[in-house]
C-alpha positions as CSV (number, residue, x, y, z in Angstrom):
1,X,-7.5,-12.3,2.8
2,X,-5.0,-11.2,0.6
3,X,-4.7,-14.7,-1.5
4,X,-8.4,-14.3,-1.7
5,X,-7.6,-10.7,-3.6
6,X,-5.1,-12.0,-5.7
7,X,-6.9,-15.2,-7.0
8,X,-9.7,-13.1,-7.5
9,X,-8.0,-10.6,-10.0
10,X,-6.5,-13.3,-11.5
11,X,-9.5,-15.4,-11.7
12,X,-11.1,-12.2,-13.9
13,X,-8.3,-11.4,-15.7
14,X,-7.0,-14.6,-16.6
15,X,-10.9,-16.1,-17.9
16,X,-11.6,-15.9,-21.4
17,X,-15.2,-14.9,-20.8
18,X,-13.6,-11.6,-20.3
19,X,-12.3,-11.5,-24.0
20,X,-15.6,-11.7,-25.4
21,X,-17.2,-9.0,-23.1
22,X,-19.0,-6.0,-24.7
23,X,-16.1,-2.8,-24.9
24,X,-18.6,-1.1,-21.8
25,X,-17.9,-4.2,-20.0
26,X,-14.2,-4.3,-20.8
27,X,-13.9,-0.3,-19.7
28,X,-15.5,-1.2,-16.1
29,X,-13.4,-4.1,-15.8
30,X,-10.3,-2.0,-16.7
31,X,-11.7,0.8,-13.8
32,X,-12.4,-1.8,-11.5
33,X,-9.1,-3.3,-11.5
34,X,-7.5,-0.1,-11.1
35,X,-9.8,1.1,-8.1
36,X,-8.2,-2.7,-6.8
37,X,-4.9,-1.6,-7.6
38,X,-5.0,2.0,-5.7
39,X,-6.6,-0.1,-2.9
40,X,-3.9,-2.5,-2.6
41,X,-0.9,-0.6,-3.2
42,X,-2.6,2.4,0.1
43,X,-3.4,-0.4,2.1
44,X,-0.4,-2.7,1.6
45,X,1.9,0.6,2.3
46,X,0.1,1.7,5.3
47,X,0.6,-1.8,6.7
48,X,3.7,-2.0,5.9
49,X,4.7,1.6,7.6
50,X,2.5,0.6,10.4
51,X,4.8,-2.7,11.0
52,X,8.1,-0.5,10.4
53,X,6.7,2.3,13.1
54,X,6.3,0.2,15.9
55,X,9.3,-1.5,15.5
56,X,11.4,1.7,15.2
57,X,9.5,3.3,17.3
58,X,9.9,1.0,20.4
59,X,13.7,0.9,19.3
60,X,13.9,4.5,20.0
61,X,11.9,4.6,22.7
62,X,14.6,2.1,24.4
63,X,17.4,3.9,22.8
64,X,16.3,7.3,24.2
65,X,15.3,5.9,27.7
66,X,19.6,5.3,27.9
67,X,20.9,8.5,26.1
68,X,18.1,11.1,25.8
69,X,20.5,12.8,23.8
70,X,19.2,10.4,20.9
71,X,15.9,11.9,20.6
72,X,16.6,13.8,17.1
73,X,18.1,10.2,15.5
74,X,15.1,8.6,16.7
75,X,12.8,10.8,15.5
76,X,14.3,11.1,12.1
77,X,14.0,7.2,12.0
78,X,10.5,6.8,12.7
79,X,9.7,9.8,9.7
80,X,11.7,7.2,7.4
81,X,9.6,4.7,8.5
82,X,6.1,6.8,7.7
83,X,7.5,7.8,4.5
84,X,6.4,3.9,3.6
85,X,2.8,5.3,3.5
86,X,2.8,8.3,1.8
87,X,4.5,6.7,-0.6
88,X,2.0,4.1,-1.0
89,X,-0.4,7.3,-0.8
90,X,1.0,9.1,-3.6
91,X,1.4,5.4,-5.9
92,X,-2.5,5.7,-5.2
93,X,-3.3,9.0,-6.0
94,X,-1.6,8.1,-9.5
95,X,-3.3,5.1,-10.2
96,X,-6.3,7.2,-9.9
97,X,-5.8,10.1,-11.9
98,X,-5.0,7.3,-14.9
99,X,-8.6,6.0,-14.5
């Protein structure tokens, strides 16, 4: 699904149909790709932070089950790991506010 993004941006980027396109055209093309670009970078962050939540999280969970005394580490860890996705979030909201 994701190859089928990329070969589709560069498929309109990389056409020289696109170079001959009326200055309307070229202005939607130019918001289009960045609504793509916001899109990509939210949901490529969120999975991302998803993937490094679970793991963490079922790290901890195994951690604290033998020292409960952990708790604070583990819960420190899996914030690192959601920071991934507001990241992405805020990359997004800038992308946006450019368009």
């Amino acid at each position: 699904m994701i190859l089928a993004a990329v070969l589709f941006v560069a498929k309109s980027i990389l056409l020289p149909g696109h170079a001959l396109a009326a200055p309307e055209a070229a202005g939607a093309t130019a918001s289009g790709l960045g609504l793509i670009a916001a899109a990509l970078a939210t949901g490529i962050s969120t999975l991302g932070a998803g993937i490094a939540v679970g793991t963490a999280g079922a790290a901890a969970l195994g951690a604290m089950s033998e020292r409960p005394e952990s708790f604070g580490r583990a819960l420190i860890i899996v914030g690192l790991a959601e920071g991934i996705a507001i990241y992405g979030l805020i990359i997004s909201i800038m992308i946006l506010s450019r368009i």
